[in-house]
C-alpha positions as CSV (number, residue, x, y, z in Angstrom):
1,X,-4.0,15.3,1.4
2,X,-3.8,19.2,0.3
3,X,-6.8,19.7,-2.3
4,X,-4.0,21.9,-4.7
5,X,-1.4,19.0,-4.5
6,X,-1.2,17.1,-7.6
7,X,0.8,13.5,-6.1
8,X,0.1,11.7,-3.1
9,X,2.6,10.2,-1.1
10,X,1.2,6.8,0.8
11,X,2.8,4.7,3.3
12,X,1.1,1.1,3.8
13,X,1.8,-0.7,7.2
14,X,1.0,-4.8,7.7
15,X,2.8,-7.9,8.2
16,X,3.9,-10.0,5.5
17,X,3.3,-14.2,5.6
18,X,6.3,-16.4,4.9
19,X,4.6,-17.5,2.0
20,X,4.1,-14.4,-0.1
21,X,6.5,-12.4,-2.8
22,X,6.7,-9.1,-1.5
23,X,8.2,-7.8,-4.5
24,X,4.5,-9.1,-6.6
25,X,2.3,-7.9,-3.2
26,X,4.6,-4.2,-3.9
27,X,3.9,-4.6,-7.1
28,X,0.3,-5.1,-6.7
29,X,-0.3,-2.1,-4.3
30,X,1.1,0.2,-6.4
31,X,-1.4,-0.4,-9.2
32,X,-4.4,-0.6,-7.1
33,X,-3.1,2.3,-5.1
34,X,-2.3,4.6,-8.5
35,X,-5.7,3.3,-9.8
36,X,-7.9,4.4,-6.6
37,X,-5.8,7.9,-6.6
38,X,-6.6,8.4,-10.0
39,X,-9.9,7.3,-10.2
40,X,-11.5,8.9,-7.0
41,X,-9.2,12.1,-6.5
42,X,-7.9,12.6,-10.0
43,X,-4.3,12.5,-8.3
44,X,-1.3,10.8,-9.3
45,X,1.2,8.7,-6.9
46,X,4.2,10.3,-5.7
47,X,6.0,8.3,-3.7
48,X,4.4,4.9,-2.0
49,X,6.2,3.1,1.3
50,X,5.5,-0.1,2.5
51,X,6.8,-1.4,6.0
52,X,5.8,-5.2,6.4
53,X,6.9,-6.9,9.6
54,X,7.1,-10.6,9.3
55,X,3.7,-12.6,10.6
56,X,3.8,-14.0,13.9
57,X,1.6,-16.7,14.9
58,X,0.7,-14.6,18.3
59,X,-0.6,-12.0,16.6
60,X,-4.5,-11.7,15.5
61,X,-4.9,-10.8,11.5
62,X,-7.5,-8.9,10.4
63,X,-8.1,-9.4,6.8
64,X,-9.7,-6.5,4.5
C-alpha cells in the first residue's frame, strides 16, 4: 500500500466448505476488512476480491 493513497484495494484467496453462505462469509470480510483498514491505517476500502475454490477433502486446511 502507497502511504499517500487514501483506499485500499484487497484481494482474499481460500477455499470455501459446502456448508457455508458465501454471500454472509463476503459479507463478513468486508466489515472486518474496512474495520482493520480503518482502525490501523486510517484507510478506507476501495475495492475488496474474494476467490474461493471449493474444499477438497485432499487438501490440508489451515485455520487462522
Amino acid at each position: 500500500m502507497l502511504k499517500n493513497r487514501q483506499e485500499a484495494d484487497v484481494t482474499v484467496t481460500g477455499m470455501l466448505s459446502g456448508q457455508s453462505d458465501p454471500e454472509l462469509l463476503k459479507n463478513s470480510l468486508t466489515d472486518a476488512i474496512e474495520n482493520n483498514l480503518q482502525t490501523n491505517f486510517a484507510i478506507g476500502l476501495r475495492k475488496l476480491r474474494v476467490r474461493l475454490e471449493p474444499y477438497s477433502h485432499k487438501k490440508s486446511v489451515t485455520v487462522v
